[in-house]
N, C-alpha and C positions, 0 to 999 in steps of 0.2 A: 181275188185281190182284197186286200184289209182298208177299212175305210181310215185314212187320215181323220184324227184327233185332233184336234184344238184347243188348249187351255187356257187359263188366265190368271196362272201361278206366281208370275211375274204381275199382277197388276195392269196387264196388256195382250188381247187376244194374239196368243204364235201358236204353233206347229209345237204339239209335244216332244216331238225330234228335235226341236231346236232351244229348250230351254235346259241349258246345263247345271240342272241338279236331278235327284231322285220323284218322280211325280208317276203316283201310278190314278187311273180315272178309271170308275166306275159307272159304264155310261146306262141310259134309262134302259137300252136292251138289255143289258145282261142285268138291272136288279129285276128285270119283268121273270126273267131265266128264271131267278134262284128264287122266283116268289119270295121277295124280299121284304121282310114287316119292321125288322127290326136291325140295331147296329148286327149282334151275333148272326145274323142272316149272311151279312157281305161283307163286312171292315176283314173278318180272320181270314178274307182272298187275298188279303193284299201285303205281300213281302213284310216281314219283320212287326205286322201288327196284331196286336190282343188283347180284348177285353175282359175286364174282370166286373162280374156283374153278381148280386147277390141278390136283387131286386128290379123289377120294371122300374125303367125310371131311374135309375141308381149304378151309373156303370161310368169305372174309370178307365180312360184309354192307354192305350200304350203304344208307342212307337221306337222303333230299335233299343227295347229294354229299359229305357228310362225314367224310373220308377222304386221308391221307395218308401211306397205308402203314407205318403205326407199330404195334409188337405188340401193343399196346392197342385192345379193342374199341371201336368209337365206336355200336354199337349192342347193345342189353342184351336178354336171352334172357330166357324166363321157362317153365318148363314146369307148366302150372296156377297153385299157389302159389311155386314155384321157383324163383327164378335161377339160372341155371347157366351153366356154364364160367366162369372166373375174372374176378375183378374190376381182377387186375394189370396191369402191363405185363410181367413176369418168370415168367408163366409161360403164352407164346404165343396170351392170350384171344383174340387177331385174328383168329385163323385156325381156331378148334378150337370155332363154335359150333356145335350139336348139330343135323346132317340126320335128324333123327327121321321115320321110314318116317311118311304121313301117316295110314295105316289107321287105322280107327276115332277118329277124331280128332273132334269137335264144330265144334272151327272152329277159324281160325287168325287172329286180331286183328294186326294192326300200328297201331302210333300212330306217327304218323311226326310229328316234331319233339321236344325234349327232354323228356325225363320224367323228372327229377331230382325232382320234388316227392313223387308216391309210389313210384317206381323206384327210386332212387338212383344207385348208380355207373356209368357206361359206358356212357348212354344218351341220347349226345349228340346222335344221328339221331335215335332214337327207337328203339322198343322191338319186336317180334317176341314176338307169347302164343301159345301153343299152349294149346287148351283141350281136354281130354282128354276121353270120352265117360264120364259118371258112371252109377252104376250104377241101375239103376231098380225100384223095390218091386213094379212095377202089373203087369210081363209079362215071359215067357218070351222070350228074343230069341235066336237064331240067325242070322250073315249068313258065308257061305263066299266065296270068287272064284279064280281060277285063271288065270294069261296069259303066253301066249309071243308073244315077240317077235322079231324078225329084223333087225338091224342090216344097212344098208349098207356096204362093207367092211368087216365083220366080222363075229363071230360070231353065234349066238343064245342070247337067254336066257331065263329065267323067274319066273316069280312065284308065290307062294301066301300066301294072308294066311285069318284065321277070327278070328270073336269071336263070345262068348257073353254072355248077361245071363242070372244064373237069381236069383230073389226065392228068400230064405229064409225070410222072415214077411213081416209089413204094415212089419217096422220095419227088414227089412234086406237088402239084397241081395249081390250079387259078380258082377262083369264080366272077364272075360278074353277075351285078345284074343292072338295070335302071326302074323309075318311072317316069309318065306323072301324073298330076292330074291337071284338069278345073273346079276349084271352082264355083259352081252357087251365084250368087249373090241374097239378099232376102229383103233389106231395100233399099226405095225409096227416090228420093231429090226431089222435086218440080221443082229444077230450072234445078239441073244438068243431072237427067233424073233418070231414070229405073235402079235397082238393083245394085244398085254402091259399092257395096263392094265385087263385082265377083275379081274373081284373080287366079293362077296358080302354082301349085309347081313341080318341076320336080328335077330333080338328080341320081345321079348312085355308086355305088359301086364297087370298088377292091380291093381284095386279092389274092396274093401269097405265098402257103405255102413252106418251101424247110426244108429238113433233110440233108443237105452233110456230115453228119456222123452221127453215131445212137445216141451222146449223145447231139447232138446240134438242135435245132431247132427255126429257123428264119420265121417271116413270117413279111411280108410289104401291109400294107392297105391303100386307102383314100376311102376318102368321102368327095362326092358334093350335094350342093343341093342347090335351087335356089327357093324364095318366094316371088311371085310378087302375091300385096292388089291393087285394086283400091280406097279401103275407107274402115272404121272400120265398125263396128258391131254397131254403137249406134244408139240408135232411143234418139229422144228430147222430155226430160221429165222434169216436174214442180221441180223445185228446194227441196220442202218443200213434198209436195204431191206423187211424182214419177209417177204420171200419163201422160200419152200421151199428149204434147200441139197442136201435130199437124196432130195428127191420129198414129193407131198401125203401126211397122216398115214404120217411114218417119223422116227423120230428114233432117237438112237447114244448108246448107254451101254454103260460099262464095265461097269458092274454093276448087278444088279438094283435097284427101289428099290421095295419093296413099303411097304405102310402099314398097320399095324391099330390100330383104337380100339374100347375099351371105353365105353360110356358107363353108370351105373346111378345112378337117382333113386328117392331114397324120402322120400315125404312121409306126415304126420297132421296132418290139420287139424281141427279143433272147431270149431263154431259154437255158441252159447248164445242164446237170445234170450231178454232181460228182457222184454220186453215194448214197451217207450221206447225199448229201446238194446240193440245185439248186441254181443257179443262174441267175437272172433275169434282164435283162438290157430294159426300153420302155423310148422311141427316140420321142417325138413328135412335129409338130408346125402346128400350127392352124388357122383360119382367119375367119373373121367375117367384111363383107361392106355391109352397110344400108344406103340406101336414102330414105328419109321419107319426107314429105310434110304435117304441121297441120296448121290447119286452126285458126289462133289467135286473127281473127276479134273482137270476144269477149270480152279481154282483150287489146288488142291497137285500135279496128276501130274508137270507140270516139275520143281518143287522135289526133289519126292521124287524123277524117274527121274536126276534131274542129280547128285542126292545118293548114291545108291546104285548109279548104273552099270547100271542094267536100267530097261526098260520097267514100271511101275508103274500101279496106278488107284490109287482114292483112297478107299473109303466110310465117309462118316460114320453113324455109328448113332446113331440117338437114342431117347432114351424119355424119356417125360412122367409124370408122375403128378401126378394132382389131388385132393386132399380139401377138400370142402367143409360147413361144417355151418351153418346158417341158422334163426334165431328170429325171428319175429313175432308181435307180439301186437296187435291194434289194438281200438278201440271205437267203434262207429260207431250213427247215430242211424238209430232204424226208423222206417219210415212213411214218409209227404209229410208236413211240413213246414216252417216258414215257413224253417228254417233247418234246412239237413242237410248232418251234417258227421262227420268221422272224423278218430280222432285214433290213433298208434301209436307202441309203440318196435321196432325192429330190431339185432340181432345178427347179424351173420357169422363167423365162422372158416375161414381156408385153409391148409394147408399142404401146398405145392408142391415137387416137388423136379423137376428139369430136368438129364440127363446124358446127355453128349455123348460117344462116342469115338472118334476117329481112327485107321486100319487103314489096310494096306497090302495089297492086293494083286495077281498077275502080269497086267499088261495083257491079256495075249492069253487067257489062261485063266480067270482069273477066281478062280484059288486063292491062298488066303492066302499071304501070303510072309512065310516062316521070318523068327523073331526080329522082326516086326517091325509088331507088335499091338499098342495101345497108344502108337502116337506122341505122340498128345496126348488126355489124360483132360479133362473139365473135367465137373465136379460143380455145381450152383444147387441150393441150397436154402432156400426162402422161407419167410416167413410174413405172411398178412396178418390182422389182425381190425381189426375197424368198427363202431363204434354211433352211432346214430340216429335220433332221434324227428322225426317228424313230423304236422300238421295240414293237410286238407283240407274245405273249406266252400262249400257254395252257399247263398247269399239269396237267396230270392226277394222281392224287391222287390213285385210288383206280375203280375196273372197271366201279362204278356207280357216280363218285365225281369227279368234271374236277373243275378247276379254269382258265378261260383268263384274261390276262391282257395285259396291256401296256400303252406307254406314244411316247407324240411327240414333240418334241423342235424344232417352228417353230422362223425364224429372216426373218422380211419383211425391204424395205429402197423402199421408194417412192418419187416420184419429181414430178410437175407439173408446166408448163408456160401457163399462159393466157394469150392472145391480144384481145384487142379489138379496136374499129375502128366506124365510120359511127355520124351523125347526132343525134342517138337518146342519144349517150352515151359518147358525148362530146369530141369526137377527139381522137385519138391514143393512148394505153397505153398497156403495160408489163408488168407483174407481175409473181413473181416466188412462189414456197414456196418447203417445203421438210417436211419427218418426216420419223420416223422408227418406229416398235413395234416390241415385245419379247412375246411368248407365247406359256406357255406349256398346252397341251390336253393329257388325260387318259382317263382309261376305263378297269373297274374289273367287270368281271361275274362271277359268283359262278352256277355252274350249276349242276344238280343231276339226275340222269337216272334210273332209278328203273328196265327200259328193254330198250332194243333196240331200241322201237319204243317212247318211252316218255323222253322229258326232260325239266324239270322245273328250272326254272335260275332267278339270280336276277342280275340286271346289273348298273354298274352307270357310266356313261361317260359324257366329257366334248366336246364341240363343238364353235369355232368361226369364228368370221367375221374381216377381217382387219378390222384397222383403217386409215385414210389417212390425209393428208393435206387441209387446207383450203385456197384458192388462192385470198389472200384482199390487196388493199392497204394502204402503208404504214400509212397512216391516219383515217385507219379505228380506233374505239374505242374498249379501252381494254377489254369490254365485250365480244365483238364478236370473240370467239376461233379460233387461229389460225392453230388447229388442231383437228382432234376427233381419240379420243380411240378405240382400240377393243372389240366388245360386246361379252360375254360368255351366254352358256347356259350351265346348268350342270342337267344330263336324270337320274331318278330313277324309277326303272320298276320293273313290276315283274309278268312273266310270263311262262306259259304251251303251250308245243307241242305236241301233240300226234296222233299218228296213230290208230286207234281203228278200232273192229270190221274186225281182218283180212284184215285191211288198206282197207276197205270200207268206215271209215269214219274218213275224216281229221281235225283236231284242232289248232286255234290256239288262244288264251287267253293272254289279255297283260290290266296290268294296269301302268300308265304310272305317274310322276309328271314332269312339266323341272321349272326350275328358270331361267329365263332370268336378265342377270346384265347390266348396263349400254349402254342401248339401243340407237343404233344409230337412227336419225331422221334425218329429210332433213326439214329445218324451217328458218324461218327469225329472223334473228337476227339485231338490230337496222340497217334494212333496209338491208340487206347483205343476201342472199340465201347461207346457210353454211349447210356443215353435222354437226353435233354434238349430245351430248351424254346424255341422260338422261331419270330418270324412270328406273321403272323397272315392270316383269312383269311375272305371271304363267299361265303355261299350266298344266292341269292335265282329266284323261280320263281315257276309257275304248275302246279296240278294239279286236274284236272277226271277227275272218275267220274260216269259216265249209263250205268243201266240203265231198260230199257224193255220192255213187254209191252205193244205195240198190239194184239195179238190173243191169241184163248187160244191157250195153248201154246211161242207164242213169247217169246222172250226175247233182246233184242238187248242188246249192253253195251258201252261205251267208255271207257277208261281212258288217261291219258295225261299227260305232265308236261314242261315246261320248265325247267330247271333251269341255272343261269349260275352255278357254283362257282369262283372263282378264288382264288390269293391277295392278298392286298391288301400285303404289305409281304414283302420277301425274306427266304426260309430262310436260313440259315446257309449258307454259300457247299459247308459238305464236302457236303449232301445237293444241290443242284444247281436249287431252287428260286426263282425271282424274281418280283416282284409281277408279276399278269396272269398267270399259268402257272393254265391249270387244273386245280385239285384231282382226284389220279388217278383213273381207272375214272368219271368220271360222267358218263352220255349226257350230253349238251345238250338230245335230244328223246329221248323215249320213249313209246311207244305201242302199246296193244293194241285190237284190235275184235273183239270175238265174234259165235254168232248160234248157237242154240239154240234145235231145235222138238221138240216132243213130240205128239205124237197118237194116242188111241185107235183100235186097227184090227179089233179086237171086245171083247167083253166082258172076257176075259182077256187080248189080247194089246195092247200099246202097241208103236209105234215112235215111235224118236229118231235125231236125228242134228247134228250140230254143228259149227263151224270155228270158229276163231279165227286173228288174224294178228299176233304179234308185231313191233314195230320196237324195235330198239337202237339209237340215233343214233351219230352220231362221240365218241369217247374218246379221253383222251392214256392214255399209262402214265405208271407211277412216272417220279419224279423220278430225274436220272440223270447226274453229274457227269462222266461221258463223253461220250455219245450226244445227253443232253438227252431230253426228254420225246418220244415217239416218236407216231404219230397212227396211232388206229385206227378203221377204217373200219367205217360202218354195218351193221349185218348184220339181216335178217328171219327168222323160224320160221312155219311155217304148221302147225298141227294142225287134226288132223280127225277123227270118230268116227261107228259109225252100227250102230244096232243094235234089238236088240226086247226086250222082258220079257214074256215067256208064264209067267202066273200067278206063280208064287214065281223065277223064273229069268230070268236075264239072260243074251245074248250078243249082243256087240258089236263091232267091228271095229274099229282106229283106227289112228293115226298120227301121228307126231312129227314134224318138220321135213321137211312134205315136199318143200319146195327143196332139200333136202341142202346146208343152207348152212354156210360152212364159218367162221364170225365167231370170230375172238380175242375168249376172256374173260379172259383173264391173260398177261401175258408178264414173264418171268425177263428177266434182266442179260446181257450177256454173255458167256462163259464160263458158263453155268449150264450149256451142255451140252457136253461132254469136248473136243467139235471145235470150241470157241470159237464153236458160235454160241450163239443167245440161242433158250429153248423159249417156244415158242406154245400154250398151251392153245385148244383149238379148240371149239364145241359139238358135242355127237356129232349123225353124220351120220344123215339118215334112219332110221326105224325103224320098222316095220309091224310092227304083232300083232293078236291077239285076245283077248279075256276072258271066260270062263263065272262066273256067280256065281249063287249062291243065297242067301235071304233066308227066313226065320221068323220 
């Protein structure tokens, strides 16, 4: 029998059966299964979603296709009560949403379709929850694990993760949790040496639970975590061809381009129960520091070596900094109910600041060249705040007939100063700009239950993205917008859940359309790099999840999605898109098949063992007023794992891609690499390791 799920998609613990939209959960077994370190480890299990990564650290999400490589997230983060990484377009949210190690994690929820009604900004896919492990009153908990691993063509690495639960009294606890991980590195440089994309992620968790009276309940968490890249993922491929120019995993840089991110969250949440009605008060502020290093020889080394008479590289530095502070307050009705509903206001604050510098240095050596540091400064400093109330409700009608609804009234006010400064971009200059937006999001289900275990719903909900400011000088031309709009998507679905078979075997059935309107883009506009707003474009699909336990022990599962994202009306001619192009990075098919058996082999000892088989279907890339949208070939992953738990201790054996297959998840422009070709992000090859763990 399958164990009944629980979510809290809805902003209220129910029965994943019974919340009518798309919600698939990732729970701590099955990421312990896939030996899970990173997003690429477990988000591609789950119906209609895919990452595009080209660095640790550095991966934008995708849900039902929705995506056109614009710096604006189109799907929204949330860690517990959280949102995190930025709501802008200004300060790189696309790309910087948080690979948080998945240790001690409770589960990992995805709603996939728009969740503007209690989500608000950015959550035009839909949404990614991480639900974090809370602390418990009742028992002493201890769980340890330990694992190395051996890449093919490259190196080896390892891991160590531990978490504690210890109760203070009946009313309070404390959880702590900490990760090491030594990324092997697996792509070669010629010049710069051996597996330059190894790297490190480490970080820790806390939580304190406290009851100081039985209708109040407070708990305080953070989270850190720390991701240092030596280099990305790309190998150097043929612009036009995408094959190898200079052998499989090896790509050519001038210079290094390491990557580190900070991430830290700290939330307080309250809960209050009246009795009729809870009260919900989460406290949060967040941060996000990234220093990055690319390599832009590609793009300025002519300039600069033509300019100055010597061979030149190019690296740009950057650093990010993110501040974020977040209030919720909502009140929501206890109990069942003929009518149960939740109502809230929300606050955010950011301010972001985004600095870029342009340096020169000796092609061949890689040393800075004299005088000529600071070519071009350029300084972003933002500010976003947002408030917003909203309502959520179900009626239940009739024991078998529920309707949810609700609506959100978001008001955003943004500013932004740019400086810039240096040689390349002509002396000192200031620039301001500002803008606001107004925008309301819904969402009606109509849902029908024939039994307890099935419910069939139809849903339509709206989902956006801000809009922000464009930062030009006063003499730029009246073409060039000095601001972009909010884009909307609006979800129409219509789907079955069901428990069948004595809840042996699980369902879940979704057919999906979205309309996307006034799509934002990141283009040139008579010579000016602007956001702005245009095109339009549909997503529409089919997505099917079945797990099943024919017998004890076993557990087979299948996950899989159809997806047909095109545009329906053409981009603006500078970004290279025209109706019928399909929207970047999203299979057509996607599909996963597991199989999981577990059996006792005496009283203390159990064995396991398990496979699953990933498929990625055909992708185009980004839009590309050169090249044109480029076709990427299907690629599969096979893991596998197999091991025993004698009494409190685990050891297990597993494996990552064991076809060592070599599929593009991202690919760069052109000139993205020094030799004018275009980098290939590839998925890392093969990997065999082991894992020792204990438990208390």
């Amino acid at each position: 029998m399958l164990d009944e799920i629980v979510v809290t998609a809805q902003k209220r613990e129910e029965r994943l059966l019974d919340v009518p939209q798309s919600v698939s959960v990732l729970s701590a077994q099955t990421l312990a299964q896939a030996h899970a370190e990173r997003f690429s480890d477990y988000l591609t299990r789950i119906p209609s979603a895919a990452i595009v990564e080209n660095q640790a650290g550095q991966a934008r999400l995708l849900l039902r296709g929705i995506n056109t490589g614009g710096v604006g997230a189109t799907v929204a983060t949330y860690v517990d009560e959280t949102p995190y990484g930025s709501a802008t377009a200004l300060a790189n949210g696309a790309v910087l949403a948080p690979d948080l190690d998945p240790s001690d994690l409770e589960r990992v929820e995805v709603l996939r379709g728009p969740q503007g009604t209690l989500y608000g900004a950015n959550s035009l896919g839909g949404l990614v929850k991480y639900v974090t492990a809370a602390p418990n009153t009742t028992a002493t908990q201890f769980s340890a694990e330990t694992s190395v691993e051996d890449v093919a063509h490259g190196t080896t690495g390892w891991s160590a993760r531990a978490a504690g639960n210890l109760p203070l009294s009946e009313t309070a606890a404390v959880r702590v949790s900490g990760s090491y991980r030594e990324d092997p590195g697996y792509i070669d440089d010629p010049r710069l040496g051996h597996d330059v994309n190894d790297g490190e992620t480490y970080g820790g968790r806390a939580s304190i639970l406290w009851r100081p009276i039985t209708d109040l309940t407070l708990r305080a968490s953070a989270v850190a975590q720390n991701i240092r890249s030596n280099g990305p993922n790309g190998v150097d491929v043929d612009p036009v061809t995408l094959e190898p120019v200079s052998g499989a995993l090896i790509q050519n840089r001038t210079v290094r381009e390491p990557n580190a991110i900070d991430y830290r969250i700290y939330n307080l949440t309250g809960e209050y129960d009246f009795g009729a009605v809870a009260l919900t008060s989460s406290t949060s502020t967040s941060t996000l520091d990234q220093v990055q290093v690319q390599d832009a020889t590609g793009v300025y080394g002519d300039l600069l070596t033509g300019a100055f008479g010597t061979p030149l590289g190019a690296p740009l530095d950057q650093r990010m900094a993110q501040r974020r502070f977040t209030q919720e307050l909502r009140l929501a009705s206890s109990g069942p109910k003929v009518l149960e509903w939740t109502v809230g206001g929300y606050y955010t604050r950011e301010r972001n600041r985004l600095d870029q510098v342009l340096n020169a240095v000796d092609a061949d050596t890689g040393a800075p060249a004299a005088g000529l540091s600071g070519l071009a400064v350029v300084g972003l400093a933002s500010h976003y705040d947002e408030y917003a109330g909203f309502a959520n409700g179900t009626l239940h009608l009739s024991p078998r007939f529920d309707v949810t609804a609700g609506g959100r009234y978001s008001h955003n006010r943004q500013s932004a100063v740019q400086t810039t400064s240096g040689l390349l971009v002509g002396g000192d200059l200031a620039l301001d700009a500002s803008s606001s937006d107004n925008v309301f999001t819904y969402s009606i289900a109509p849902a029908f239950k024939p039994n307890r275990d099935t419910t069939i719903y139809a849903r339509v909900a709206r989902g956006y993205r801000p809009g922000g400011p464009n930062v030009l000088p006063p003499a730029a031309p009246t073409a060039v917008p000095r601001q972009f709009g909010a884009d909307t998507t609006t979800n129409y679905e219509l789907g079955v859940k069901a428990d069948l078979l004595d809840r042996r075997l699980s369902l879940e059935l979704t057919g999906f359309l979205i309309d996307w309107k006034n799509i934002q883009l990141l283009a040139d506009v008579g010579g000016f790099a602007v956001n702005t707003n245009g095109g339009s474009a549909r997503s529409k699909g089919v997505e099917l999840a079945l797990t099943a336990r024919p017998v004890a022990g076993l557990t087979l599962g299948a996950n899989g999605a159809y997806v047909d994202a095109q545009l329906t009306e053409d981009a603006p001619a500078l970004i290279g898109g025209a109706s019928g192009d399909w929207l970047p990075y999203a299979p057509r098919v996607a599909t996963t098949f597991s199989a999981d058996y577990e059996r006792p082999l005496s009283d203390k000892v159990t064995g396991r063992a398990g496979v699953s088989w990933r498929h990625t279907g055909k992708r185009r890339s980004d839009f590309d007023t050169n090249y044109g949208q480029r076709h990427l070939e299907a690629f599969d992953q096979v893991d596998a794992y197999a091991g025993v738990t004698i009494d409190r201790f685990r050891l297990e054996a597993f494996a990552r891609n064991l076809t060592d297959s070599d599929g593009v998840v991202a690919l760069g422009g052109a000139g993205s690499a020094p030799n004018g070709a275009a980098s290939a992000a590839v998925v890392r090859p093969r990997s065999i390791g082991v894992t020792l763990g204990v438990r208390y």
